[in-house]
matplotlib code that plots the C-alpha trace (Angstrom):
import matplotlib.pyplot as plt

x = [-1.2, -2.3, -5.5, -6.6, -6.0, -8.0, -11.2, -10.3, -10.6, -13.7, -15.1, -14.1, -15.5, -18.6, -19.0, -17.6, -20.5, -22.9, -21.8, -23.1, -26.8, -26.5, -24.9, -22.1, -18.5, -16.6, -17.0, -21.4, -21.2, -23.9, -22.4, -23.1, -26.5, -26.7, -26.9, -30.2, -28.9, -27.5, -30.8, -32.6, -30.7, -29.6, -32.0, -31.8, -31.7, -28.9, -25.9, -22.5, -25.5, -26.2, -25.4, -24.5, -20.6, -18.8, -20.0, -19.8, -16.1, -15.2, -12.7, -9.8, -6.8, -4.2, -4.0, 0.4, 1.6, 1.5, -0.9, -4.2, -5.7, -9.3, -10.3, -13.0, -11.9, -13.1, -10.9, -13.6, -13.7, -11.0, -13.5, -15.5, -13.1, -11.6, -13.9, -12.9, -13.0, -16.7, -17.7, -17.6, -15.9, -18.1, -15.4, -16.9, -13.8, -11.9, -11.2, -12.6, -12.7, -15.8, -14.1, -11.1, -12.7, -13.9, -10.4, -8.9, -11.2, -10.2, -6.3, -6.7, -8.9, -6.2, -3.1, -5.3, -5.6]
y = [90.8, 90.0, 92.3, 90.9, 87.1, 87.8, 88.8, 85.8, 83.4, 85.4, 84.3, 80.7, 80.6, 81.7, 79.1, 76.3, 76.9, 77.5, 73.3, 72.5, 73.9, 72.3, 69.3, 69.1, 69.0, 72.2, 71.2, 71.3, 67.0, 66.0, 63.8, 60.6, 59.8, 58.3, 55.2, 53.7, 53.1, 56.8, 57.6, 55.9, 57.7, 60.5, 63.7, 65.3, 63.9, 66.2, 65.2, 66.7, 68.4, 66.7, 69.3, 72.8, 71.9, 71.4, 74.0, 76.7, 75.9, 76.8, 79.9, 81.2, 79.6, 82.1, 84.8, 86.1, 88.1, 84.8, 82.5, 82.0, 79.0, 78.4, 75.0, 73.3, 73.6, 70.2, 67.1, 64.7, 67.0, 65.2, 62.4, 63.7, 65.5, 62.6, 59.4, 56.5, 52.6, 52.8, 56.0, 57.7, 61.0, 64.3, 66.7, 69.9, 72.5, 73.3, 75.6, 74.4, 75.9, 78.1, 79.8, 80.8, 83.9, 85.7, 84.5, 86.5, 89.7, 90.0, 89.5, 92.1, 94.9, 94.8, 95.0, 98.3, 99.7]
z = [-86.4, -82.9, -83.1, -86.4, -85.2, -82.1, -84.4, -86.5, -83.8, -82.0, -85.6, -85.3, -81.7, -83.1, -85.9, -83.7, -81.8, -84.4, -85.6, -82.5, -83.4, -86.7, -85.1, -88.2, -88.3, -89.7, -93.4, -92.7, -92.4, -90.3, -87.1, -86.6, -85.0, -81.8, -81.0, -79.4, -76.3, -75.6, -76.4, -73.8, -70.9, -72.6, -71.2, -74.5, -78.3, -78.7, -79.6, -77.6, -75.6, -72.4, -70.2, -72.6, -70.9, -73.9, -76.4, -73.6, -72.7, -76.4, -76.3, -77.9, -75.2, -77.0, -79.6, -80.3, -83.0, -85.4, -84.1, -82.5, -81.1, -80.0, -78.4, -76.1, -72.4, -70.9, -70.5, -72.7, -75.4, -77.6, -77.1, -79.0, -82.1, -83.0, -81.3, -79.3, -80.3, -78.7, -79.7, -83.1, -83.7, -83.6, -84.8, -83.6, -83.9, -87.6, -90.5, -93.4, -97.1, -95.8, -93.3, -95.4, -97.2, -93.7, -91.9, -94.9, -95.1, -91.3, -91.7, -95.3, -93.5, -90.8, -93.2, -94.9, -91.6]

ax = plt.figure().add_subplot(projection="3d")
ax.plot(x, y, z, "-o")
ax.set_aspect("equal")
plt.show()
């Protein structure tokens, strides 16, 4: 299944990145605005887009015959998945119930050959 799960998470590289131009989580949720005083020295009104850093390290880190994984490759970007006590969470990299139809064309077109 390798092949197939490497088009499956090529997909879900694509749409992680795609949450960031609609700043919203996987499920379409908007993030949380920012606050005020990000704003004021902030360059951008962006959010999670200060420097293009974050969304551009998104990748698939492995692809095996059962599994593939795609993730953000910066140290801060659990930062802003899941939030801090100062900071709220910005999840920018899931599956939800929208990406379980493609996910599943890709795995069935590869089982038909």
């Amino acid at each position: 299944l390798a092949p197939a799960l490497r088009k499956a998470a090529t997909y879900m590289e694509r749409e992680t990145k795609l949450n960031f131009a609609k700043q919203s989580d996987p499920d379409g949720a908007a993030w949380a605005a920012l606050k005020p005083s990000t704003l004021r020295y902030k360059k951008t009104s962006a959010i999670l887009r200060e420097t293009g850093s974050l969304v551009a390290s998104i990748s698939t880190l492995s692809v095996s015959s059962t599994s593939a994984i795609v993730g953000a490759g910066t140290e801060y970007g659990v930062f802003h998945q899941n939030g801090t006590s100062k900071m709220a969470a910005r999840p920018f990299i899931g599956i939800s119930d929208r990406h379980k139809e493609p996910i599943k064309d890709i795995l069935l077109q590869h089982l038909r050959g």
